[in-house]
N, C-alpha and C positions, 0 to 999 in steps of 0.2 A: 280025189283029194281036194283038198280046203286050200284057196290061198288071200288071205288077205293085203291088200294091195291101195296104191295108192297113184293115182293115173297122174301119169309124168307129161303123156303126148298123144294127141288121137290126129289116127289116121287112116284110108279109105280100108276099112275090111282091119284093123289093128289097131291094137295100145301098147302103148310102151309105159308098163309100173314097176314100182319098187316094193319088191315084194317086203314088208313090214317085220316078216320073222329072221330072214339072211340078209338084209339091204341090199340087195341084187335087184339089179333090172333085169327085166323079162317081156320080150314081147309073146303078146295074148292076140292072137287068132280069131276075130270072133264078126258075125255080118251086124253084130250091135254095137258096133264099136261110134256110131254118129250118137249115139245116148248122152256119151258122156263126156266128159271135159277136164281140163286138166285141173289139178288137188283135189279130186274127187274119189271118195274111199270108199272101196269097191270089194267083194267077195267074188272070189272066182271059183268058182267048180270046172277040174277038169280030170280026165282018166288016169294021170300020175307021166304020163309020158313026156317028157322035157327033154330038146336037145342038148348036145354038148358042144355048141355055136356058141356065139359070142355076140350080142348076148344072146341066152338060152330062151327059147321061144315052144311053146304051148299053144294047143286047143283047147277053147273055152267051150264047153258043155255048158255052163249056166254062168250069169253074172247078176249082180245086183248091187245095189248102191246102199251103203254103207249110211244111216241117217247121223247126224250133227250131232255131236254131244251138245252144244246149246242150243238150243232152235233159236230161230231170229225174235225180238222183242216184237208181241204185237200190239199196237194200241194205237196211241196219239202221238205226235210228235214232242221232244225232248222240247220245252221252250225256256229260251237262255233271255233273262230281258235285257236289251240293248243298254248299252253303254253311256253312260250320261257325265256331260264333258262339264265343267264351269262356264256359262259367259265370256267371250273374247273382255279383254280388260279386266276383268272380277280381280280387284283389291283383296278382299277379306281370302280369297281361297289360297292365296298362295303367300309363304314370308315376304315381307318387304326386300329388296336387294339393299346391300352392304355394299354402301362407299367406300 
């Protein structure tokens, strides 16, 4: 069976995901479990066999990471040009004050 998944919590030899199709957690079983890291969207293959624990816990046969629907921007940096203030004192930039 197929589960796709979304890692909540890695820890030594396990993951703790939300599985995407019932929003149930489930902890995944697995010695690859230092791969990955949490919101990271994951496919899990395992043999069908799921506890009735709380929450319900799985052997991962295969896992794999799930790529970004937007991949990150590559290029140059965004350049915003700085801020340009008037001259302390500048008359002309600003109304005169009202007596």
């Amino acid at each position: 069976m197929i589960m796709h998944a979304a890692v909540l919590d890695v820890q030594w030899g396990r993951l703790l995901v939300l599985d995407r199709e019932t929003r149930q957690r489930v902890v995944v079983h697995t010695p690859a479990a230092n791969r990955f890291q949490p919101g990271d969207l994951v496919r899990i293959w395992y043999n069908g066999v799921m506890t009735n624990s709380i929450p319900p816990q799985i052997s991962a046969q295969r896992i794999e990471l799930i790529p970004a629907v937007f991949p990150p921007v590559v290029g140059p940096p965004i350049f915003f040009p700085p801020v340009v203030r008037p001259p302390f004192g500048c008359r002309g930039c600003r109304p005169p004050r009202r007596r």
